[in-house]
Backbone as CSV, one residue per row, in Angstrom:
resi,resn,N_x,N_y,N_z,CA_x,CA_y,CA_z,C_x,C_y,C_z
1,UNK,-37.484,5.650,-33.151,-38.131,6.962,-33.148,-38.689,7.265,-31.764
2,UNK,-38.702,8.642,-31.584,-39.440,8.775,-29.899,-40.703,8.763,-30.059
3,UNK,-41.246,8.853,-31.126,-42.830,8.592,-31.040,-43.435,7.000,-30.545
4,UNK,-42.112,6.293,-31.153,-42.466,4.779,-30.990,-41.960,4.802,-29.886
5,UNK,-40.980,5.390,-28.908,-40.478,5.116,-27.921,-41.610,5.148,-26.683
6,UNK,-42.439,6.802,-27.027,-43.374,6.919,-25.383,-44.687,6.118,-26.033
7,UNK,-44.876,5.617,-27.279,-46.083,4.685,-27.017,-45.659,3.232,-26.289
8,UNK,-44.417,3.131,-26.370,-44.480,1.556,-25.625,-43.935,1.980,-24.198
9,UNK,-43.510,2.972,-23.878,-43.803,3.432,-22.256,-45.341,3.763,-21.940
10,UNK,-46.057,3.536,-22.701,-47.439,3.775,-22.053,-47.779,2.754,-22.015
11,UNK,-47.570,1.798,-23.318,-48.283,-0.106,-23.226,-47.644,-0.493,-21.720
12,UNK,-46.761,-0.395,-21.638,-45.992,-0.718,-20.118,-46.659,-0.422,-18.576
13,UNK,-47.434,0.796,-18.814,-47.687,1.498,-18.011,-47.152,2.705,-17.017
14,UNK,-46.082,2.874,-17.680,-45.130,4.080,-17.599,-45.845,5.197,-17.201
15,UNK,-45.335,6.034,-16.655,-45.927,7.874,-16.328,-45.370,8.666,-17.179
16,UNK,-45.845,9.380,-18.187,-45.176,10.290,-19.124,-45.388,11.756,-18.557
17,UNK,-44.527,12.644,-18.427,-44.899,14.024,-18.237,-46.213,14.510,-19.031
18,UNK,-47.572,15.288,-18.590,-48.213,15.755,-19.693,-48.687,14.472,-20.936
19,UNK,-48.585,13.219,-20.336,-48.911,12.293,-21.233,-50.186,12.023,-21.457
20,UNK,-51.336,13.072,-20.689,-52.686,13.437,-20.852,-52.753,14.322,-21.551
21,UNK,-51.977,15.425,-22.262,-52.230,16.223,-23.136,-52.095,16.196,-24.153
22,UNK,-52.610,16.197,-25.654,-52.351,15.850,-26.413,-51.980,17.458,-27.340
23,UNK,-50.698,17.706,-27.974,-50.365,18.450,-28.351,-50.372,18.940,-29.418
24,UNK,-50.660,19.841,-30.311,-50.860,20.140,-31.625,-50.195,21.124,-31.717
25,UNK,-49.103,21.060,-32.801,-48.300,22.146,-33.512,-48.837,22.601,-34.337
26,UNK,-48.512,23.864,-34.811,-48.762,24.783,-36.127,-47.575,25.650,-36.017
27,UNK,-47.950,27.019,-37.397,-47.635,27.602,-37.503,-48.094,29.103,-37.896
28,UNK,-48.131,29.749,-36.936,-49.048,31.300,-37.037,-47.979,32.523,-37.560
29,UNK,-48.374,33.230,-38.179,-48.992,33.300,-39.231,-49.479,32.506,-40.317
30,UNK,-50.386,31.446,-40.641,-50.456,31.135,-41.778,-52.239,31.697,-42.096
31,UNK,-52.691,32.415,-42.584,-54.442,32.889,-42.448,-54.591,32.270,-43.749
32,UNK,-56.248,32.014,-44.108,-56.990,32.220,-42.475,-56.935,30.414,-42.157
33,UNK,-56.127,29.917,-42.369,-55.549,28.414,-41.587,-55.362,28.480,-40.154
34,UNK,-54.071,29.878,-39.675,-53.867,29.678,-38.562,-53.399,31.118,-38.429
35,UNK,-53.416,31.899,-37.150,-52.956,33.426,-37.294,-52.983,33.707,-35.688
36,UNK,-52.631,34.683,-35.242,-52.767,35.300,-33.737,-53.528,35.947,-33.630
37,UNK,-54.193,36.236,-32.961,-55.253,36.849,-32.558,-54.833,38.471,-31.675
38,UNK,-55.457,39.180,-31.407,-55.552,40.183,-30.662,-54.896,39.943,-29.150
39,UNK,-55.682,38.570,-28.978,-55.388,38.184,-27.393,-54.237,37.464,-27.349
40,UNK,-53.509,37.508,-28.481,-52.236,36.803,-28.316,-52.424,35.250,-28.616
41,UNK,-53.819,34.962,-28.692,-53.927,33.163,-28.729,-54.199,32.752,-30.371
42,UNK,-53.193,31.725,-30.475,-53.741,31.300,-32.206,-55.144,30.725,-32.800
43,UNK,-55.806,31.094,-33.789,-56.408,31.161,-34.157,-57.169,30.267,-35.654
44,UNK,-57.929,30.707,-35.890,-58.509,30.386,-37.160,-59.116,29.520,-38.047
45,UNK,-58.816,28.639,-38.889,-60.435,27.402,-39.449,-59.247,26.372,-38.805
46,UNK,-58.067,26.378,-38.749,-57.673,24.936,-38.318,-57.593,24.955,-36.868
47,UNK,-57.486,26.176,-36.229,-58.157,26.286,-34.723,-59.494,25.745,-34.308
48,UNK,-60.383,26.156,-35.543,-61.640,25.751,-34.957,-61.750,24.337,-34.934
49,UNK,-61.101,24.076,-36.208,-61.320,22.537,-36.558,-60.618,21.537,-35.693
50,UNK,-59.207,21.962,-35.626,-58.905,21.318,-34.524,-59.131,21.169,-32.999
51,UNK,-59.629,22.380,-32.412,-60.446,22.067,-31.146,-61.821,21.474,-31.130
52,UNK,-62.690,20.967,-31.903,-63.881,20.401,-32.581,-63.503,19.306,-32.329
53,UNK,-62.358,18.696,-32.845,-62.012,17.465,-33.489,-61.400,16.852,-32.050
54,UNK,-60.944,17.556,-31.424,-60.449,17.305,-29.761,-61.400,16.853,-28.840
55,UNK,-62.474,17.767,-28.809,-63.322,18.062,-28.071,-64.531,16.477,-28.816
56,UNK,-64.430,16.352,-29.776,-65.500,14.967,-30.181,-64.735,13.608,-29.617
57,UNK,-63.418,13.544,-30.176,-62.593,12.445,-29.475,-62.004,12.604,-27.939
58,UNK,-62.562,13.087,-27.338,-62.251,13.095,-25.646,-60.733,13.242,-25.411
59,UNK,-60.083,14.147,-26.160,-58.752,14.790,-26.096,-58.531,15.516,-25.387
60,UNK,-57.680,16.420,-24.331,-57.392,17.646,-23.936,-56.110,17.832,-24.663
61,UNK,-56.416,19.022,-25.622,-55.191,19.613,-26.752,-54.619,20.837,-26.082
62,UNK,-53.693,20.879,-26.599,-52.890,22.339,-26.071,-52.132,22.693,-27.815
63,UNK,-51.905,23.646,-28.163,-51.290,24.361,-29.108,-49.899,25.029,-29.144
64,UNK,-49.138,24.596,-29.815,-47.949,25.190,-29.251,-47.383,25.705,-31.167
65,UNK,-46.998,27.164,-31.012,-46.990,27.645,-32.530,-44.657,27.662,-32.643
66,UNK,-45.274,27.071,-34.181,-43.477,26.455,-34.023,-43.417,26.769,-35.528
67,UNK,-42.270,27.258,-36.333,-41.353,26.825,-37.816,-42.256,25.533,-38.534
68,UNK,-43.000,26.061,-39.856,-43.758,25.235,-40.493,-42.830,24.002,-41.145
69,UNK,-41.591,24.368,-41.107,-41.009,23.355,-41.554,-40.301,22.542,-40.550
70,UNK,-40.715,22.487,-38.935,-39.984,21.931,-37.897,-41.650,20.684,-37.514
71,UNK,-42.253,21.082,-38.294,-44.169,20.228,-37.441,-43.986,18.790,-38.674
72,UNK,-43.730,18.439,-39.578,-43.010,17.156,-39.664,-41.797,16.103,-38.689
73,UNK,-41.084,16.979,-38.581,-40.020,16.138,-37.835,-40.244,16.441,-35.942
74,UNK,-41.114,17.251,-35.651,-42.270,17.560,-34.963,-42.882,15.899,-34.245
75,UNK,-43.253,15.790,-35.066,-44.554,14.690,-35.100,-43.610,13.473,-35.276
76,UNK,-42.810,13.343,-36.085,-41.803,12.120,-35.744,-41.020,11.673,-34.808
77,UNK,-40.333,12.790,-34.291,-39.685,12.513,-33.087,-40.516,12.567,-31.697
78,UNK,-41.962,12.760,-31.942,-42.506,13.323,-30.715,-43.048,13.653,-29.701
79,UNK,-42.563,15.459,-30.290,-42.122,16.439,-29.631,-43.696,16.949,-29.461
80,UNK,-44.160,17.038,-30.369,-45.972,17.310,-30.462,-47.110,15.836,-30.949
81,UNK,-47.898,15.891,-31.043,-48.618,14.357,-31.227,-49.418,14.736,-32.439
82,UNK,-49.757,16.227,-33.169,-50.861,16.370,-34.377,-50.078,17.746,-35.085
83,UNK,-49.380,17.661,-36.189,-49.588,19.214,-36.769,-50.384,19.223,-37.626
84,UNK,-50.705,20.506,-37.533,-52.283,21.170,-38.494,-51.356,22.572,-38.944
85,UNK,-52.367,23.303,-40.359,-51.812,24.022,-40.323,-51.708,24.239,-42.066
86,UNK,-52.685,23.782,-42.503,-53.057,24.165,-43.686,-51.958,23.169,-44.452
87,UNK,-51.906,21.918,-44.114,-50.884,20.829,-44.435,-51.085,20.132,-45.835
88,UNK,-50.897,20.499,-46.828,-51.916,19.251,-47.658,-50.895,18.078,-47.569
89,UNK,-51.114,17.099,-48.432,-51.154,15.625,-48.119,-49.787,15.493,-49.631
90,UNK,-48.763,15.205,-49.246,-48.332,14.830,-50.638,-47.436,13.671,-50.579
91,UNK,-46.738,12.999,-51.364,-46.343,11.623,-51.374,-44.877,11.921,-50.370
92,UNK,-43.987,12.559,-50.347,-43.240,12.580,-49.510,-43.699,13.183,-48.091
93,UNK,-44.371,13.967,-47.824,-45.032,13.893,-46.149,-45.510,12.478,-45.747
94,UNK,-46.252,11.519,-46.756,-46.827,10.752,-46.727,-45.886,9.665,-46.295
95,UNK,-44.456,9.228,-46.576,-43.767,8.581,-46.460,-43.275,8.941,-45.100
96,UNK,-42.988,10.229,-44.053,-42.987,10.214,-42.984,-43.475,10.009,-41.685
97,UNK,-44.828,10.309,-42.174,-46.003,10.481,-41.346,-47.340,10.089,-41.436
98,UNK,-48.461,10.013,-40.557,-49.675,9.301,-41.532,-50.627,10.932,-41.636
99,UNK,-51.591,10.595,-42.393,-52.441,11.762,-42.180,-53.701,11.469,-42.426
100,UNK,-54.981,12.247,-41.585,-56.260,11.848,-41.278,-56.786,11.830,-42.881
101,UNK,-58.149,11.623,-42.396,-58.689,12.279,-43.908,-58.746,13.747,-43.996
102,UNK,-59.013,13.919,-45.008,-58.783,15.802,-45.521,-60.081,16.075,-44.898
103,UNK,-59.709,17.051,-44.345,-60.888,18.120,-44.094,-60.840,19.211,-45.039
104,UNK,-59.990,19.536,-45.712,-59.949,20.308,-46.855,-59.650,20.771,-47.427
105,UNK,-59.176,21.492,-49.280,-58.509,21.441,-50.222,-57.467,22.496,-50.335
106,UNK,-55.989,22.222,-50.791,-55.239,23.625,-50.900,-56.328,23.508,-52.487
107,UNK,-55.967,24.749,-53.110,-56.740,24.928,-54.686,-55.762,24.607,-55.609
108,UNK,-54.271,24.457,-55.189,-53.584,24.192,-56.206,-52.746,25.697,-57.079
109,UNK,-53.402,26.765,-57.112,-53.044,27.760,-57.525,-52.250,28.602,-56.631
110,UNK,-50.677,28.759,-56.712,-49.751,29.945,-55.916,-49.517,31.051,-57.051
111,UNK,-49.215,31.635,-56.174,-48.576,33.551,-56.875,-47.115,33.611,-56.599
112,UNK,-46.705,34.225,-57.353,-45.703,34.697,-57.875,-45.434,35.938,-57.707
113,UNK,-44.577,36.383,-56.622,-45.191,38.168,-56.459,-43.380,38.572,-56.372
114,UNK,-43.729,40.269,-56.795,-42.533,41.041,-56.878,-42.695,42.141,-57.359
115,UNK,-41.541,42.886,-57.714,-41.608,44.256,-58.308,-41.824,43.779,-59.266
116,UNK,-42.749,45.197,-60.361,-42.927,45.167,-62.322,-41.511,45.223,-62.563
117,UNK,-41.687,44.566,-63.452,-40.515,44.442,-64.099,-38.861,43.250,-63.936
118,UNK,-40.109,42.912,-62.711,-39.095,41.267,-62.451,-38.938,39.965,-63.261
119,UNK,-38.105,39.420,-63.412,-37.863,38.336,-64.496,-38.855,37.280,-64.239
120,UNK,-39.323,36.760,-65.015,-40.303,35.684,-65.488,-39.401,34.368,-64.413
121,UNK,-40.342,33.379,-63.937,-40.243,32.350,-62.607,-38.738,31.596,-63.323
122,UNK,-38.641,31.392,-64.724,-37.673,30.098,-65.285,-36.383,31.067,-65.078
123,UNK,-36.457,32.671,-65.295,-35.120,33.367,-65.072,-34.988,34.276,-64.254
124,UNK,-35.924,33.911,-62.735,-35.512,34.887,-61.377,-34.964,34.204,-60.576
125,UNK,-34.652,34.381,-59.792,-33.705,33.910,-58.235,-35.601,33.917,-57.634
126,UNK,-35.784,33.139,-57.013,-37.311,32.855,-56.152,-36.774,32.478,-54.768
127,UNK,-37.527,33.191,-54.095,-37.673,33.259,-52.498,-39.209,32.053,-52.342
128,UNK,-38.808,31.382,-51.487,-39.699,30.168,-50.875,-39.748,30.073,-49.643
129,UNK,-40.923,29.498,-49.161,-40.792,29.353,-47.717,-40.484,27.838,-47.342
130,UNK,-39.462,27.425,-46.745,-38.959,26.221,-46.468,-40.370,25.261,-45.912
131,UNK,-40.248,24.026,-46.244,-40.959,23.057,-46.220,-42.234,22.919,-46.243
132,UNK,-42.426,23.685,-48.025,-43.752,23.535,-48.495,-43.988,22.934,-49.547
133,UNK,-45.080,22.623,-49.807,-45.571,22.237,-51.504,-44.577,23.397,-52.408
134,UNK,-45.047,24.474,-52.452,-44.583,25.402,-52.863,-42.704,25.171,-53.279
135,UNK,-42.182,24.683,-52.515,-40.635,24.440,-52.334,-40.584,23.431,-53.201
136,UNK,-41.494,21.986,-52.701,-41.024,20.784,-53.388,-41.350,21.623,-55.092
137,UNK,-42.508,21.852,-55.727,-42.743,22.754,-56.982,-41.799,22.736,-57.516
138,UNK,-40.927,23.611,-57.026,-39.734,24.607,-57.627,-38.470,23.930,-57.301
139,UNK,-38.048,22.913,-56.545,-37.233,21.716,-56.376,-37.631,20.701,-58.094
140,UNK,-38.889,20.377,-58.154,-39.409,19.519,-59.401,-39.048,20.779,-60.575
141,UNK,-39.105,21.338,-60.677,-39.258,22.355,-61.787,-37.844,22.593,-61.850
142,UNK,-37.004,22.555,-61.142,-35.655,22.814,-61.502,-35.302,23.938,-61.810
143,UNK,-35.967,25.100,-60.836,-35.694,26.729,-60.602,-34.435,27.239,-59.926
144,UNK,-33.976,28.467,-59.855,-33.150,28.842,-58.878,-33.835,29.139,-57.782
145,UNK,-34.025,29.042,-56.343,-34.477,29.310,-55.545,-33.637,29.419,-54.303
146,UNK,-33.706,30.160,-52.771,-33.585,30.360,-51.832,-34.983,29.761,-50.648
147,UNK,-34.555,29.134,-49.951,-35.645,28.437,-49.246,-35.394,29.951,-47.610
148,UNK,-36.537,29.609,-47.201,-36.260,30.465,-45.771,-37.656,29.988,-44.433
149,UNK,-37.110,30.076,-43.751,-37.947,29.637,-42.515,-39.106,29.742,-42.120
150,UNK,-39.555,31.309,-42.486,-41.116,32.026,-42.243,-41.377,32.850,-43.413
151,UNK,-42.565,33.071,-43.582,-43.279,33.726,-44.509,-42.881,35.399,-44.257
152,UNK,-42.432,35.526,-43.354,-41.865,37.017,-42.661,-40.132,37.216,-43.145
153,UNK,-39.663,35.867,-43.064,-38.418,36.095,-43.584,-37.941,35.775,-44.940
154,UNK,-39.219,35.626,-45.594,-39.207,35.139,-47.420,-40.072,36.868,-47.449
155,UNK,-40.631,37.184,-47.079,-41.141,38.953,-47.662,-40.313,39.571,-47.286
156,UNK,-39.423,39.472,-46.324,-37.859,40.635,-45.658,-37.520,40.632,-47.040
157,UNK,-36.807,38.982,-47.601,-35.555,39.440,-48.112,-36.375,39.546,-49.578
158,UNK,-37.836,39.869,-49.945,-38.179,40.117,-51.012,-38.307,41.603,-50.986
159,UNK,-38.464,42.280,-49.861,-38.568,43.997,-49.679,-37.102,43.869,-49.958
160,UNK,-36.601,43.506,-49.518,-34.994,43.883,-49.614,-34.093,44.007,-50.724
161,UNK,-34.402,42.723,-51.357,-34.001,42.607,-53.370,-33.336,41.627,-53.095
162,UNK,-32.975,40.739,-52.030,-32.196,39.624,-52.057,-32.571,38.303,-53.042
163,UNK,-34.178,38.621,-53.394,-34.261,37.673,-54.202,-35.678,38.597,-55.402
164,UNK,-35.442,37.949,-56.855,-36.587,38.710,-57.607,-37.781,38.459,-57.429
165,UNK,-38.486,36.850,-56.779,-39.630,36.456,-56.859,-39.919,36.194,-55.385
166,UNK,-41.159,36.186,-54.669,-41.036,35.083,-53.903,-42.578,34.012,-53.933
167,UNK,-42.781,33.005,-54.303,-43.646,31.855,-54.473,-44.435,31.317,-53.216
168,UNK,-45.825,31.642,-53.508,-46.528,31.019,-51.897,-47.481,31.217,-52.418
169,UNK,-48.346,30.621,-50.803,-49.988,30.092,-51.004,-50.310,31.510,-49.839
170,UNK,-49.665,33.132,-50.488,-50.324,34.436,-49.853,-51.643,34.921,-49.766
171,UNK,-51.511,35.339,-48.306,-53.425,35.572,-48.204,-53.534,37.083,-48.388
172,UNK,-54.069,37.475,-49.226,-54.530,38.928,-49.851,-55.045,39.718,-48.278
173,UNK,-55.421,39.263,-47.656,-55.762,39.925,-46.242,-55.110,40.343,-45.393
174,UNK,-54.123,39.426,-45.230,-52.725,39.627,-44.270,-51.467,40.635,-45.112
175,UNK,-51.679,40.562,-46.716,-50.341,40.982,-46.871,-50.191,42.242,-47.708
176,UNK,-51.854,42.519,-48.398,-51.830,43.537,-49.293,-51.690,45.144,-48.818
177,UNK,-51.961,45.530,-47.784,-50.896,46.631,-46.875,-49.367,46.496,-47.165
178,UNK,-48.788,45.704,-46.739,-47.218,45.444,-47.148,-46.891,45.691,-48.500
179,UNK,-47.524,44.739,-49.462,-47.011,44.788,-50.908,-47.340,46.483,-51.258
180,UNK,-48.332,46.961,-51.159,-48.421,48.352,-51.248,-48.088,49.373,-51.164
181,UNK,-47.345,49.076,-49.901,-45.969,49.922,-49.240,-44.842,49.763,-49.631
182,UNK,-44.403,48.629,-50.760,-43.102,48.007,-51.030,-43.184,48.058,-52.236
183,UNK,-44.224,48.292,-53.249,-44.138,48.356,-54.617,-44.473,47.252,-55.032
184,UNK,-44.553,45.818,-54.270,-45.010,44.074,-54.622,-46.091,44.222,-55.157
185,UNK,-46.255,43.531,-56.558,-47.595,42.844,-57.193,-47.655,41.645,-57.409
186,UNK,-48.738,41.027,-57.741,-48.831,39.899,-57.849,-49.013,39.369,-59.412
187,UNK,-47.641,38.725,-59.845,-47.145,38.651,-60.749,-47.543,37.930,-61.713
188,UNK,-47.506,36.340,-61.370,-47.770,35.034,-61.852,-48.717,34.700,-61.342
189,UNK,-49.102,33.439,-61.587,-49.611,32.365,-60.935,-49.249,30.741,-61.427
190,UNK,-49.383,29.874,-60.978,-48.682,28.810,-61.236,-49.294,27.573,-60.300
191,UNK,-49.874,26.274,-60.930,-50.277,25.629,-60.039,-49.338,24.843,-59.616
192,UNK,-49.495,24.628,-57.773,-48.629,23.590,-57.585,-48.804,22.235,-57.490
193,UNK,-50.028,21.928,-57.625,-50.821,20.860,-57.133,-51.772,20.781,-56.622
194,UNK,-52.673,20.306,-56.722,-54.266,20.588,-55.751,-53.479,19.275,-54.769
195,UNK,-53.959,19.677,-53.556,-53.796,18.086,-52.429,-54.679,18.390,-50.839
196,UNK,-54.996,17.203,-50.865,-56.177,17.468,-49.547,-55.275,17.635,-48.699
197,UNK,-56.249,18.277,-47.848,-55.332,18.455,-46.312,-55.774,17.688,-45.220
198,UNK,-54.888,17.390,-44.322,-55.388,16.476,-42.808,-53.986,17.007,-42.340
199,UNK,-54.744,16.222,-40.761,-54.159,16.197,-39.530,-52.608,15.242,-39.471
200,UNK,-51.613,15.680,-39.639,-50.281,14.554,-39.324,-50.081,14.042,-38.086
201,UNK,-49.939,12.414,-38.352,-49.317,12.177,-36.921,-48.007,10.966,-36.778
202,UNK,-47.995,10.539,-35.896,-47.127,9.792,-36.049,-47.247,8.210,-36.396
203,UNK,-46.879,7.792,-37.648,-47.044,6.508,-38.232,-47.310,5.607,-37.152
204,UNK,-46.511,5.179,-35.806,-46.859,4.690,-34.834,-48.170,4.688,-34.110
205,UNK,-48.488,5.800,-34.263,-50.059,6.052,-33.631,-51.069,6.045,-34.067
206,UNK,-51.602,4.705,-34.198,-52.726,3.900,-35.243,-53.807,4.652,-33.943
207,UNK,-53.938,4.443,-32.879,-54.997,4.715,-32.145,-55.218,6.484,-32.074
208,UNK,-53.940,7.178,-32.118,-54.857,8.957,-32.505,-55.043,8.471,-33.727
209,UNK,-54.915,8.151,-34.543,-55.276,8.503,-36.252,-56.814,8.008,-35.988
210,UNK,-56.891,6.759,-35.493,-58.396,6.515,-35.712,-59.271,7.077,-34.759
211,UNK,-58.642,7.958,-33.656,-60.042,8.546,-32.481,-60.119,10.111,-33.709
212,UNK,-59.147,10.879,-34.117,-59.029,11.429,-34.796,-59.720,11.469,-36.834
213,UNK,-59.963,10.512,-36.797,-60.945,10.148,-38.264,-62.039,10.249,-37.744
214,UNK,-62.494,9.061,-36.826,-63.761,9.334,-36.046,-64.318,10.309,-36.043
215,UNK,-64.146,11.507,-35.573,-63.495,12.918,-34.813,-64.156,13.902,-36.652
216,UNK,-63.321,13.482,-36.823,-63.618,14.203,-38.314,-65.205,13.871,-39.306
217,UNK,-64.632,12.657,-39.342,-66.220,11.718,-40.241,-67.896,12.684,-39.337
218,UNK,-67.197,12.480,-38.116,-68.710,12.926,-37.251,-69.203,14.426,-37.675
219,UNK,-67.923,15.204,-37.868,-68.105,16.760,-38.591,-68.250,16.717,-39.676
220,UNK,-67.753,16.490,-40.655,-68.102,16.389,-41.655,-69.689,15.638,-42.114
221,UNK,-70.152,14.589,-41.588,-71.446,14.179,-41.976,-72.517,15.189,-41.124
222,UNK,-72.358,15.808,-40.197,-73.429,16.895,-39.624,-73.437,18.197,-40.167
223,UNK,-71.974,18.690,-41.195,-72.219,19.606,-41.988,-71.036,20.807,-40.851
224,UNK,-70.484,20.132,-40.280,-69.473,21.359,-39.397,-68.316,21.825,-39.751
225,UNK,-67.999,20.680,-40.602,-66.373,21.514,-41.371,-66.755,22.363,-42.450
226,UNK,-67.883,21.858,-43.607,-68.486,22.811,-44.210,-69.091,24.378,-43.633
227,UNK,-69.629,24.005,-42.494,-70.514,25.801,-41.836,-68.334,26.254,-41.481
228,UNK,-67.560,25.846,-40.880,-66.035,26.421,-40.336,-65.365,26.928,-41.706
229,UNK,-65.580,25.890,-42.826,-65.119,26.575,-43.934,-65.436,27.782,-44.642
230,UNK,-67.416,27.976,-44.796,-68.008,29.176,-44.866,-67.393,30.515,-44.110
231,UNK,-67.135,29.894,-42.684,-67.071,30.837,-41.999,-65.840,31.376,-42.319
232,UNK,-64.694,30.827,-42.256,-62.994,31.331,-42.179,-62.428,31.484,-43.482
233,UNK,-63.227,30.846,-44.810,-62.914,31.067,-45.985,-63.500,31.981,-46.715
């Protein structure tokens, strides 16, 4: 793996390009997890949390916003050293990658949204957004589904009729303008799982995971992921 590759060019004493920066992927749009801002710069509770969590473990992070389903294989080969990003924790991420402790909970409850009069989840065609809880769900459940890349290109082809449903963890803030304009309600609901969320990294990298717990434990016992959660939730 290249993750295992540039940690033993560093035991060596090797020069890595940028091997002082430590990199964190996401994926923006995801609110209020992660989103763009006005100024063009990403944003939001895993912004805050993750520059917190940088800034306690003597990190210099940089952010680089990428395909929510590319920040697994991301972090394995890598290409970035932390994705965040409203990640929860489930037994197959778990088998790729390690992950911190949770800073905090998906609820377990997704929607089901579409036009009235769309077929019930066991007899629609469902639009998903590739490499989510949400996906694995409806993979276990043994649905018809269409997987797709962004949350922008799972609402295209749901304005469009390419598919009857589409299944996610949608933020009423970001999207209820759209559905309004398109005739979308929010249909179902359906749990997918409650699962904590943390920081992914690379199984190899026992030393970020633990400056990174550190990092966390210290916020969490002074009450800072709680006041970031108030704030962005």
């Amino acid at each position: 793996m290249a993750c295992l590759a540039q940690l033993s060019a560093l035991a060596m004493g090797m020069t890595l390009v940028n091997a002082e920066t430590t990199v964190i992927g996401t994926e923006a749009p995801f609110p209020p997890y992660t989103f763009i801002a006005e100024d063009g710069q990403i944003t939001g509770f895993d912004r805050a949390v993750g520059d917190e969590a940088c800034l306690r473990a003597g990190l210099v992070c940089t952010w680089v916003n990428m395909r929510f389903d590319r920040l697994m294989p991301g972090v394995m080969s890598g290409d970035i050293d932390i994705a965040m990003g409203g990640i929860a924790k489930t037994a197959e991420r778990m088998a790729l990658v390690d992950f911190t402790m949770d800073y905090s909970f998906s609820d377990g409850l997704d929607n089901f949204v579409g036009r009235s009069g769309a077929p019930e989840p066991d007899q629609a065609l469902i639009g998903v957004q590739a490499g989510t809880i949400q996906e694995q769900h409806l993979r276990k459940t043994g649905r018809n589904f269409i997987s797709y890349g962004t949350e922008g290109d799972l609402l295209e082809a749901l304005i469009a009729q390419k598919v009857d449903l589409a299944f996610g963890a949608f933020y009423a803030g970001t999207v209820s303008d759209l559905f309004a304009e398109n005739g979308i309600e929010w249909l179902y609901e359906e749990d997918a799982g409650e699962n904590g969320i943390g920081m992914a990294v690379c199984k190899e990298n026992k030393a970020l995971l633990a400056q990174l717990n550190k990092a966390l434990k210290s916020m969490q016992d002074d009450g800072t992921i709680d006041a970031l959660s108030d704030e962005w939730f």
